[in-house]
N, C-alpha and C positions, 0 to 999 in steps of 0.2 A: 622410180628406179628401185632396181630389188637390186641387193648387194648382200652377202653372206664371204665371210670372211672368218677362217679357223688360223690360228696359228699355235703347232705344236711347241712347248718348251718343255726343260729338261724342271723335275719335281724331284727332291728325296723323297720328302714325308710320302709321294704319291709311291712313290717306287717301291718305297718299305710296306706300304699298306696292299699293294698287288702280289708282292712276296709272299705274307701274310695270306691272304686269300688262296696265291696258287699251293702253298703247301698243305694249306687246309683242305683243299679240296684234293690233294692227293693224297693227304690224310683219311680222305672218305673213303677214295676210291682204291685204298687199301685192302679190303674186304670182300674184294673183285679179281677175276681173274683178267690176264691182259691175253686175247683173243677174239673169236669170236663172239662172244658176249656183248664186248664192247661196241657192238653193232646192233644189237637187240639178238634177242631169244622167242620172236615168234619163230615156229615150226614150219611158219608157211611162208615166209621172208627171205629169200637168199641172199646172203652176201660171203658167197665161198671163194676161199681161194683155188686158182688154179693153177696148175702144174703141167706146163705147155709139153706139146705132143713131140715125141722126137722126130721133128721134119723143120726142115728152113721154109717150104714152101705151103706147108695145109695152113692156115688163117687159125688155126688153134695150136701151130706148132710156134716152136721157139723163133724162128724169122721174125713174127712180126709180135709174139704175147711176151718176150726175152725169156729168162734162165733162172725162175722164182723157184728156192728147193732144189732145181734141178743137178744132178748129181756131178763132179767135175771133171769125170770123162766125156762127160758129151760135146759133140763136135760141135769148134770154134766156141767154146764156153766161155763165158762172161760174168767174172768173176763180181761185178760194181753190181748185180742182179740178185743180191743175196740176201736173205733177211738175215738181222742179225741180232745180237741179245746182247747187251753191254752187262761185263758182270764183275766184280769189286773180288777177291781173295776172300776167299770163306764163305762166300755165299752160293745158293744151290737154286741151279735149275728145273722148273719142276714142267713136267709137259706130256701132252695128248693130242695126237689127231685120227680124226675118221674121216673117212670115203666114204664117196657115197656109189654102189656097183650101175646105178641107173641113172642118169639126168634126161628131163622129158624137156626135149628142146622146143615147144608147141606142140607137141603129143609123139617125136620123132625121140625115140631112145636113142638118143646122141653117143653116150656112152656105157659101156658092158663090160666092166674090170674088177672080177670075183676073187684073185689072189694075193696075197698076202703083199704088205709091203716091209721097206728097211728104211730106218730112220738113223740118221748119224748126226752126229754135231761134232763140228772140229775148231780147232786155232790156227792162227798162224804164229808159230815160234820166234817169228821174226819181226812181228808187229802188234804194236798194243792200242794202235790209236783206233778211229772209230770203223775206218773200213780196208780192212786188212784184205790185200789179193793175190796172195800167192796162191797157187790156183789147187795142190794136194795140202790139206793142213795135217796138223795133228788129231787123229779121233780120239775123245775123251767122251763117247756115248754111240752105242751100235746094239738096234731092237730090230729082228725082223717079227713079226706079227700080223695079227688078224685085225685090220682096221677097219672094215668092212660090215663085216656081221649085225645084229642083232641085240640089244645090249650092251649092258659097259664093261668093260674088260682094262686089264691095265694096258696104259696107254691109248683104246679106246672111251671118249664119253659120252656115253648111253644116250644123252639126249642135247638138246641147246642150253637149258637151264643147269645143267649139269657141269660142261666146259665153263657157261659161263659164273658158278659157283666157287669153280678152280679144286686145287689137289685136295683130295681126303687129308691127306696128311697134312694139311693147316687147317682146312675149314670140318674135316669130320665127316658126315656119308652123307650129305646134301651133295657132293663136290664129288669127283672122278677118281679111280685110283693112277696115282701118275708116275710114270718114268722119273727118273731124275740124275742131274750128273751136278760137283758141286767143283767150283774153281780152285782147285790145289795150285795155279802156277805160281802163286807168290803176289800176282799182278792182276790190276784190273787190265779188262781186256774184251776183245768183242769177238762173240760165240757166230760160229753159223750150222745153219742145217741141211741135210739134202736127204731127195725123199728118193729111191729108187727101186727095181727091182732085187730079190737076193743077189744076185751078183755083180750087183753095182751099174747093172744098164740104165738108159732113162728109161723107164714107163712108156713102150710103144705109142699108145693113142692121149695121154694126157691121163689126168686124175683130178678131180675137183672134193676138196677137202670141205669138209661141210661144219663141222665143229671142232673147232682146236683150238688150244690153247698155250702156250707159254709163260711161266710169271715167274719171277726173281723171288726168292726169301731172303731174309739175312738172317746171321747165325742165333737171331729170337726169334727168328718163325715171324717177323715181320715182312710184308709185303712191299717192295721196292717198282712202283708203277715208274711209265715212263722209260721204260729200258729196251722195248723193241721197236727195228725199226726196219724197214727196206728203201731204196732210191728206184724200185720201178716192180711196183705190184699188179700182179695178172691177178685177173678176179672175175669171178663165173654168177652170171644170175640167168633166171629169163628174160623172154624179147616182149616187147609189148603186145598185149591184142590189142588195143583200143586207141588209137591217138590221143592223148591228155589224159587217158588213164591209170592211175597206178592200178596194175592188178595184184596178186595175192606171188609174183615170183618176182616182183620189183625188190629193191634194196631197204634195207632195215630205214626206219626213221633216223636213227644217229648214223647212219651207217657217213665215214670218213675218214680223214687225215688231218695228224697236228702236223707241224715242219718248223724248224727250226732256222732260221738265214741268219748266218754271222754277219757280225757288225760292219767287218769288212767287204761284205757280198763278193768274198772271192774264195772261200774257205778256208783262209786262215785266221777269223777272230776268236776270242775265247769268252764273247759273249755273244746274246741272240736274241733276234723280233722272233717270237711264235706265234703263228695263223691256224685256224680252224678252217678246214675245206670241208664242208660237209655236201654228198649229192640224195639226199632222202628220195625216197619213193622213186626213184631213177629205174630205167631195165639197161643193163648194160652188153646183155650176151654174153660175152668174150670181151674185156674191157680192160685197159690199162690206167692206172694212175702214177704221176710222178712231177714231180717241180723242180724249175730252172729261174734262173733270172733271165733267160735270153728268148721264150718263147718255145714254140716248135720247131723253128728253121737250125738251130744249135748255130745261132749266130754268124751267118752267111751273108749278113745284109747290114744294112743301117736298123737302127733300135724300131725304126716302124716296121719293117718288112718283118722284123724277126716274128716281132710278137702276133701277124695275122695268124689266126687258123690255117692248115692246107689241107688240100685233098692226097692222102696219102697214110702212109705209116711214119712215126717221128717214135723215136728212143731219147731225147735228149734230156738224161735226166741228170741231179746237180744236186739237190738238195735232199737229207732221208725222212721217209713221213712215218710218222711215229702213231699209233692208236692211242696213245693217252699224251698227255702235255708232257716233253720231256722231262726227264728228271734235272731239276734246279744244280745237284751237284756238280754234272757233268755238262750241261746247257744252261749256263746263269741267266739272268737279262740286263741284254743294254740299256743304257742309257736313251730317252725319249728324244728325238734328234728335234728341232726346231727350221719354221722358215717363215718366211713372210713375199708376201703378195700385192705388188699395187699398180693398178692399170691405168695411167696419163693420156691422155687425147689431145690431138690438138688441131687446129684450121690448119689448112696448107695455105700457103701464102703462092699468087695473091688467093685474096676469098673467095666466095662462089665455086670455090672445085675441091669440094670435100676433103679430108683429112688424113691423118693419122696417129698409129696408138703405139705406144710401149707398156710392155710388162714389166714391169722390175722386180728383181728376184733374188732371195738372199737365202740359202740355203746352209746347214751346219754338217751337212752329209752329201753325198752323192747322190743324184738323181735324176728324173725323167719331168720334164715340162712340157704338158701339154697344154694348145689354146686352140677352143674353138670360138670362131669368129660366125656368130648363128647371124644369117642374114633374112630369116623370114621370122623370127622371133618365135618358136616353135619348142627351143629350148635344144633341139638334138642337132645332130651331121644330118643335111642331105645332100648327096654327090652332087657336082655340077652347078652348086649356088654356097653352100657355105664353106670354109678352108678349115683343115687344119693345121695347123704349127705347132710343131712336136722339138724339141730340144734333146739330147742326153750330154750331163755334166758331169765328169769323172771326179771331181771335187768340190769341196765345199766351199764358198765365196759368194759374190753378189754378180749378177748376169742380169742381160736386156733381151727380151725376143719384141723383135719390131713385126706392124704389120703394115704393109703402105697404104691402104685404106682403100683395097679392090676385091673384087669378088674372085668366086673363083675362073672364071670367064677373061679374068684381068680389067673389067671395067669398074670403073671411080664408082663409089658410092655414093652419092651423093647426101649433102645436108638433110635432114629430115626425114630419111630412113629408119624404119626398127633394125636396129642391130642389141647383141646380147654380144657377150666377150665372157666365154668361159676360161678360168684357168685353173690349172689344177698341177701341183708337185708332187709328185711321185719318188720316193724317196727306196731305191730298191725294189722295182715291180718285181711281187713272186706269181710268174706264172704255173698255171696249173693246166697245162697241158692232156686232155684226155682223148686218148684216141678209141675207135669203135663204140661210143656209149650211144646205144639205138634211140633211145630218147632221155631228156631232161625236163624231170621239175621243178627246175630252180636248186641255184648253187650258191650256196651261202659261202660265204668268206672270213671267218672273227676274228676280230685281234684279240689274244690273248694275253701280252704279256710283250711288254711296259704299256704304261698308260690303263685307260679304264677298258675292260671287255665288251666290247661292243661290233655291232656289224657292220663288216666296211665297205665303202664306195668301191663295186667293180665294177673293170670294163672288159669287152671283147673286140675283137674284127675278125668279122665272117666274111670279109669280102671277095673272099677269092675261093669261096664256096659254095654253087648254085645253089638257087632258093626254086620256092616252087616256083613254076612257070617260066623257067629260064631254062637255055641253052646247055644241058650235061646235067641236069636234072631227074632224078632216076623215078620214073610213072610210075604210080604202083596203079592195079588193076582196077581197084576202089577207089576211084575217084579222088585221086591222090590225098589221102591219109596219110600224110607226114608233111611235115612242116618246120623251118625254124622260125617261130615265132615271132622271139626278139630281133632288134634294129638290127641289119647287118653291123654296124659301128656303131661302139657305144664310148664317147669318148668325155660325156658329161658327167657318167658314174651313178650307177643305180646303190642302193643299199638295200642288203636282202636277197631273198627267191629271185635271179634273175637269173638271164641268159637260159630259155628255154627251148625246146625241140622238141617234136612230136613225130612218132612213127607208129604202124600197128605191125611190124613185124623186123624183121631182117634188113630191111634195105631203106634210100631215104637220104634225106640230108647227111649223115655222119655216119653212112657206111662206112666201115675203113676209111673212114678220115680221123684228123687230129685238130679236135676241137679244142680251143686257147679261151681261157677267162682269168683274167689276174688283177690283182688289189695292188696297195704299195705296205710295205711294213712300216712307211709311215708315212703322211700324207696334209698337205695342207690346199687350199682353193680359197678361193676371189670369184666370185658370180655378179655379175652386172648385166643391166637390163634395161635399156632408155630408148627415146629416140635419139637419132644419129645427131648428136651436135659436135661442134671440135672449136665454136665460139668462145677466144682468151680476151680475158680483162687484167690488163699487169699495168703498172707503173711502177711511181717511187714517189719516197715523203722526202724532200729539201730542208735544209736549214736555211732558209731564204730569206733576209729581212724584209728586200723590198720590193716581192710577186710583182703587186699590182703597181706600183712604183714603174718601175723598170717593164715590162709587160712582158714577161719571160720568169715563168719558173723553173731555178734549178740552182744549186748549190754544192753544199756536200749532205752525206746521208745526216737524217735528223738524230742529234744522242738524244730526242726524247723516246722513250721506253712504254713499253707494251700497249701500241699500238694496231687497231684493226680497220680494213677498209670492208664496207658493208656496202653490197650492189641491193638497192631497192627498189620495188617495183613501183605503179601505180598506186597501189594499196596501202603501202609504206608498209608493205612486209618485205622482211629480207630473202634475199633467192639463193644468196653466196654470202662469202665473208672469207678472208684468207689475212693472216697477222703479216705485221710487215716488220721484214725481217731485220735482222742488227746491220746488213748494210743500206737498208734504207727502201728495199726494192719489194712489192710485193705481185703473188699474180695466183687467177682464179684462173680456173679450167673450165670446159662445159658448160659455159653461160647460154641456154637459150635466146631465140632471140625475143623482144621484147622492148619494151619504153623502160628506162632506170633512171637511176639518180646514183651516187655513189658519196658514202658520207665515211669521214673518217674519225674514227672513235674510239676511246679507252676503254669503252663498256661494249663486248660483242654479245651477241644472241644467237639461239638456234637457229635455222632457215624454218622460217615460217611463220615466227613472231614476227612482234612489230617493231620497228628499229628506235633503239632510244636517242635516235639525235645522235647530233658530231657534238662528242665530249672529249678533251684534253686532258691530258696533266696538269699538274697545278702548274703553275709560272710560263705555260706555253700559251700560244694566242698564234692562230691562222692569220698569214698574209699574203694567201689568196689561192688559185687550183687552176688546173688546164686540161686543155685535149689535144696532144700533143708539143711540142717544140718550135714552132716558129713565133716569132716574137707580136706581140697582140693578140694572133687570134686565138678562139674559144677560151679566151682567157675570163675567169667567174671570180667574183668577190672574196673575200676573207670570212666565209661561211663556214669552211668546214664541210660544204657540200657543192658535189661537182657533176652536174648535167641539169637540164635532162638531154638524155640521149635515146636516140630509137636505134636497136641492133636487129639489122636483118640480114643473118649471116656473115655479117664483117666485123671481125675482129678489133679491138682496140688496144693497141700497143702500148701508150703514152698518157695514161692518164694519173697527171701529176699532182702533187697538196705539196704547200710550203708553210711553213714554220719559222718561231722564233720564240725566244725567252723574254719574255714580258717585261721584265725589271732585271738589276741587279742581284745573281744569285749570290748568298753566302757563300757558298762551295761548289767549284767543277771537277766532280773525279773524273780519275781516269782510270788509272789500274789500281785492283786490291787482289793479292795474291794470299794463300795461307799454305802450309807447306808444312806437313812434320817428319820430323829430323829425329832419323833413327838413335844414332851414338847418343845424343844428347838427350834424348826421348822429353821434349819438347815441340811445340808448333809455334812457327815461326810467319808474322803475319807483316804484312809490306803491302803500301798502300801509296797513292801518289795523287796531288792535284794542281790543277795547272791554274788554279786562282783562288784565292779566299778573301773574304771582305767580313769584316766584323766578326772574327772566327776566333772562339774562347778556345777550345781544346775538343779530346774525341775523344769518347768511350769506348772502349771494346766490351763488346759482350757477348756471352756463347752458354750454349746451347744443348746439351746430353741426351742423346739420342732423339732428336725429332725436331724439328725447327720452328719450338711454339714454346718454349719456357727457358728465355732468355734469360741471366745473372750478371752485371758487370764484373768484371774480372781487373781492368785495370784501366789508367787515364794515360794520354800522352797530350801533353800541352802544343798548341797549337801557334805556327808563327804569327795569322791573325788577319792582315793586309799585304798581298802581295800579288803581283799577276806573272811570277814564275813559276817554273816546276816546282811543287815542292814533296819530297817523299820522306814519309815517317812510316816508322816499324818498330814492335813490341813482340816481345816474348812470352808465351804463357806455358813456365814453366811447371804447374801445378794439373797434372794432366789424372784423370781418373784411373787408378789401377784396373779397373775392368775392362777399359777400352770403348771402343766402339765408334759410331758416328757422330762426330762435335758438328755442330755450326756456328761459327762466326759471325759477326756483323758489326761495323763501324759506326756510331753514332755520332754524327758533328752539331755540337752545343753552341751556340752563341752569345755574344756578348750579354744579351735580355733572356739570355735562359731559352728562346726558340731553340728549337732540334731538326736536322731532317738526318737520315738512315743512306746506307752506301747499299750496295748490293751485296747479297749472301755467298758464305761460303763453307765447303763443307769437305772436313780433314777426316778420315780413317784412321784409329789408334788402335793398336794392338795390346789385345790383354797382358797384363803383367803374370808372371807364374808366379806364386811363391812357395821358396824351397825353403828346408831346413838341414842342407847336407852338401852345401857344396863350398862353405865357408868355416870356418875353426881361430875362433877368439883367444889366443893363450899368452902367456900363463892368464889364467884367469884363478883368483883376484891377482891383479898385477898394477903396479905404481903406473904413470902416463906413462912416460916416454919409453917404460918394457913392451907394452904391449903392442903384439903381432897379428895380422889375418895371416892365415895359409891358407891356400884353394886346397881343399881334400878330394876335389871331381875335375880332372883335369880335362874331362867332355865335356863340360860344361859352361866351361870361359876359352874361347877358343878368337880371343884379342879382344881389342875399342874399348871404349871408355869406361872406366869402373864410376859412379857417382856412392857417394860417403855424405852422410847427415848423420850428426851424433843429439839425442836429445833425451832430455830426463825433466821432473817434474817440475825445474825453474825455470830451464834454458830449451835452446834448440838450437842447431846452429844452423848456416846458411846451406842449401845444396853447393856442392863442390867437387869435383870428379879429378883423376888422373888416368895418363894413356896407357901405362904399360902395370904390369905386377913390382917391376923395380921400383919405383916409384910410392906404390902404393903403404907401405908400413909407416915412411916419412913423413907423407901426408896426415896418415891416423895420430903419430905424435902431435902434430903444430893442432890440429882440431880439440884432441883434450886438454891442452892446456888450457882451455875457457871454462872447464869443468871442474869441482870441487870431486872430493872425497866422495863414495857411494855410487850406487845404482844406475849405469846410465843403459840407453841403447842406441845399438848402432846401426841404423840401416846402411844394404850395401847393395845399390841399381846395378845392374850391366845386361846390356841386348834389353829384354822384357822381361827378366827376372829379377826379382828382390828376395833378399834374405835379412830378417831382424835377431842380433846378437843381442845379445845380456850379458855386457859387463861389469864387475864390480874394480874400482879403483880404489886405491889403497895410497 
């Protein structure tokens, strides 16, 4: 059996230490411009943006590439298509882009736009949050220029390493000369741009911007990374020549998107999971990027449909992807959400007709639960033999996904089948949706931010997208050179370069289509791998005096304690082992079938050692075992050990052990409770037994943070012989000012000094504060019965019990409290009257604070 099993929980220390990292690393990438760069700086590498063509219907125009830059006259404009700059009061935007007049689209001069452009950036007056859409803003920046040319000019840079060096005016003549506008509104707020003709037209045939830049300073000429962003980027490279090969007009090595998903996955949290989409060495053409939680379909379906691929055009974007990790100020990190995983099998009854499973599922967030049930043991989905079962839970709780134990065909599987049972939580799937990218070499996925950075488990479904050799599958001439590679369904989760596609040109698997790969922002899994059993071994342990007596074991549950049944084979290795629980009842799952024996024992072992024998508790002794419930039969001796048995595929429901106490015990507990009491700030411990013989008295002892360095604290005398209830309780009012986790334990002493121990208990105490400003001792010096407390911090005692102990270097007096402030000066008189002339002090408890006075009495 292979089993792998992750479960996320929430960490400070780890949280504080990923903060730490991510701000140091935008510490680094201070010294950088946020643009093109961020993609790489080779010359021969494209990853340009582009600036769709004014037509709803050319495949380069705005219909199907949206309204990136584009100016907000143009028709049906779409304001949620805008990039946009988040920028703080005082800080200065600094920026460049050039065109490029030629793109060689496979040697075809795509495009020929030798005039000047105008660049604007504006607000909206009316909105400060991240993506403002009224649709004419405020301009607070307006350049028309030569973007085009030759060299660097302002607003033009000269080369890729130039953008990507950023404005002269911070980094000096490595770096561009740049525009810049600085935010005078008072507020932070989010900047956008639009690229048009001088008179504000769109750009007849498109524009593909080849080096640009944008970056934030603040008012030290510091670099503020992380501040741009858009929800749906058009972006221009070339097409593949070769299937599987990156050529020299594929996408930069980094070339990506960070994205931010609020905690709430609905846009209103004010913290966030941040993910790395990265598509290296990709050719995209004419290509879109953008993320949803709901796939390409923009949620028309159930959570499966949504998230297929389709053949088509999809807009549905949702989330903004950002070129660097955004900034922590404005995008904090959530908390690391947690789940757990645990897959139960069982015989269908009767036996002989294979089984069924449950998932059990506990989740602290919202999510998506997928199981595949692999029935040729292969590890992945294939249609028509293995299932999947797919859940979405809108909240956090514990849930069951059942499976009845058929294929997909709906036929029983039977015993002794390879089956695998994947499962996997998906906690917030962010899909990444890309439409027209001609080919893929692998999509990586990172979490960045909570938890440790690493690459995450994706999945895809391309199912509803012809592959080669199928029906709506587009020939190319060359003996079809394109390909998608990867499984149609990938629901078991690759990590890394996955989800592949291959074309040598324009057409192919993901011509205008909307190809889907998406991670979880946080994720936990369960992998199991056997052959098919669903053979249970359960019973229960009796307090039975007289088994073999009577020829029927059964009783009530056994109070003897930490007990295991151990299923042995031939070899007398163990195969299973499962504890038997406090009502008495225990049960194994997935026992093959096999010759056993079944021994019942206080000493377990791993599966696969060798079984140490049926061992007891002290004062217990077997009085006998069975194989089921009818009176005589398979009824075995007072061994301790119950078969042997041969399981071939049938189940054992009833296999019982009986019990009894050996001799007269000095003591039968029952209940021991410990309890601390806030007002009185003490722990208050209650205990009960329903017999004692020969019984001297009981220790208490306890325990300061950890349950291995026990102290007696105090005795409570014990009545001795009695076979009633009897209940005693003790007070331990001497509790540690620091607090923390006590343990307890009762010791029962006997008449000869023997001992035996109760069961443990364990109290949370709360640190005490201590102040020096919320009490006032006066007149000080003053005679007894003058002296006064006054509360000086009336926030501070806001009611219950005030506790008073006056002590000095003879005496000490008892702890003693009263309820109210009336009350309380009365009290301070009758307490020093015990006390002489001179120096005393006075502590004064209330909630978990203390304050110690210094008076002098006179």
């Amino acid at each position: 059996m292979k089993k792998r099993f992750t479960q996320n929980s929430n960490s400070l220390l780890l949280f504080h230490l990923i903060l730490v990292i991510s701000v140091t690393m935008q510490a680094h990438q201070a010294s950088f411009a946020e643009g093109s760069g961020d993609w790489g700086t080779a010359s021969n590498r494209e990853s340009w943006l582009w600036i769709p063509a004014n037509s709803s219907t050319n495949n380069g125009g705005y219909g199907s590439r949206g309204y990136m830059m584009m100016p907000s006259k143009t028709n049906n404009y779409n304001a949620a298509h805008r990039m946009y700059v988040y920028v703080k009061p005082g800080e200065t935007v600094y920026w460049g882009f050039r065109n490029e007049e030629e793109f060689d689209f496979l040697g075809w001069q795509y495009y020929d736009y030798n005039a000047n452009i105008r660049v604007r950036w504006f607000y909206d007056d009316t909105d400060t949050g991240f993506f403002p859409d009224k649709r004419y803003g405020v301009p607070v920046d307006n350049h028309y220029y030569d973007a085009h040319s030759n060299g660097g000019i302002q607003g033009r840079p000269a080369n890729a390493q130039a953008a990507a060096n950023g404005p002269s005016q911070l980094v000096g003549p490595t770096g561009y000369n740049a525009y810049s506008f600085t935010n005078t509104t008072g507020e932070a707020r989010a900047f956008w741009v639009e690229i048009s003709r001088n008179n504000g037209d769109p750009i007849r045939d498109g524009l593909p911007i080849s080096f640009w830049d944008v970056t934030v300073a603040n008012e030290e000429d510091e670099v503020q990374p992380g501040r741009l962003y858009s929800k749906y980027w058009s972006i221009l490279n070339g097409l593949p020549r070769d299937a599987g090969v990156a050529n020299n007009r594929a996408f930069h090595n980094d070339f990506g998107f960070y994205v931010p998903v609020d905690d709430t996955f609905g846009g209103t949290g004010d913290t966030y999971f941040v993910k790395h989409a990265q598509f290296p060495n990709s050719n995209g053409g004419f290509v879109n990027f953008f993320a949803n939680q709901d796939g390409p379909r923009n949620n028309t379906g159930s959570h499966v449909d949504n998230r297929k691929s389709i053949e088509g055009v999809s807009s549905n974007y949702q989330y903004p992807l950002f070129l660097n990790d955004p900034d922590l100020e404005f995008w904090p990190t959530t908390e690391e959400p947690s789940a757990s995983l645990n897959i139960t099998y069982e015989e269908r009854v009767p036996s002989g007709n294979g089984g069924h499973a449950w998932v059990d599922i506990d989740i602290s967030l919202p999510g998506i639960v997928d199981v595949l049930i692999d029935l040729n043991g292969n590890g992945t989905y294939d249609g028509g033999t293995d299932l999947i079962i797919s859940e979405k839970y809108d909240a956090s709780g514990e849930y069951t996904i059942y499976w009845d134990g058929k294929d997909a065909n709906g036929n029983v599987v039977t015993s002794g089948s390879p089956i695998g049972v994947f499962a996997a939580v998906i906690f917030s799937p962010v899909h990444f949706p890309v439409y027209d990218m001609e080919q893929s070499m692998g999509i990586t996925i990172t979490n960045v931010r909570p938890g440790d950075p690493e690459d995450n488990t994706i999945y895809w479904d391309d199912s509803l997208i012809p592959r080669d050799g199928e029906s709506g599958f587009v020939e190319l001439d060359d003996d079809w050179k394109t390909s998608a590679v990867s499984l149609p369904v990938n629901v078991t989760g690759e990590a890394g370069d996955s989800h592949i596609w291959h074309a040598d040109g324009n057409n192919g698997f993901s011509e205008r289509n909307t190809i889907n790969t998406w991670a979880a922002s946080y994720y936990a899994e369960v992998n199991e791998d056997d052959e098919y059993r669903y053979l249970t071994f359960k019973g229960n342990v009796y307090d039975d005096d007289d088994g073999v007596e009577d020829g029927l074991i059964f009783g009530e549950a056994t109070a003897a304690e930490g007990l295991h049944v151990l299923i042995v084979d031939e070899h007398n290795e163990v195969v299973a082992t499962a504890a038997v629980l406090p009502n008495g009842a225990y049960e194994i799952d997935r026992v093959p079938d096999g010759t056993y024996t079944a021994v019942l024992s206080s000493i377990t072992v791993a599966v696969g050692e060798q079984s140490p024998g049926p061992v007891l508790p002290e004062d217990w002794e077997n009085t006998g075992a069975q194989w089921g419930t009818v009176q005589d039969q398979h009824l075995y001796e007072p061994s301790g050990i119950l078969g042997e048995l041969t399981l071939n595929n049938t189940s054992v429901r009833e296999a019982n052990f009986g019990l009894r106490v050996m001799a007269t015990l000095p003591v039968v507990w029952q209940d021991f409770d410990a309890a601390f009491q806030t007002e009185q700030r003490n722990t208050k411990l209650e205990w009960s037994v329903s017999k004692e013989w020969e019984n001297s008295h009981y220790e208490i002892e306890r325990s300061v943070g950890g349950a291995s360095d026990f102290k007696k604290i105090g005795e409570v005398k014990a009545v001795g012989w009695t076979d009633e209830l009897t209940q005693y309780q003790f007070t331990d009012n001497v509790l540690p000012a620091t607090g923390g986790k006590l343990y307890y334990r009762i010791k029962q002493v006997n008449l000869d000094n023997s001992f035996s121990y109760g069961s443990l208990r364990q109290v949370a105490v709360p640190k005490i504060t201590l102040t020096t400003d919320s009490w006032k001792a006066y007149p000080n010096p003053s005679a007894h019965h003058e002296l006064k407390l006054e509360l000086l911090d009336g926030s501070s005692y806001q009611g219950g019990l005030i506790n008073l102990r006056v002590m000095n270097a003879l005496n000490k007096s008892a702890s003693s409290s009263v309820e109210t402030l009336d009350d309380l000066n009365l009290h301070v008189s009758k307490l020093l009257q015990a006390f002489g002339n001179g120096l005393v002090i006075m502590e004064v408890k209330w909630e978990n604070k203390v304050q110690y006075l210094k008076v002098l009495l006179e």
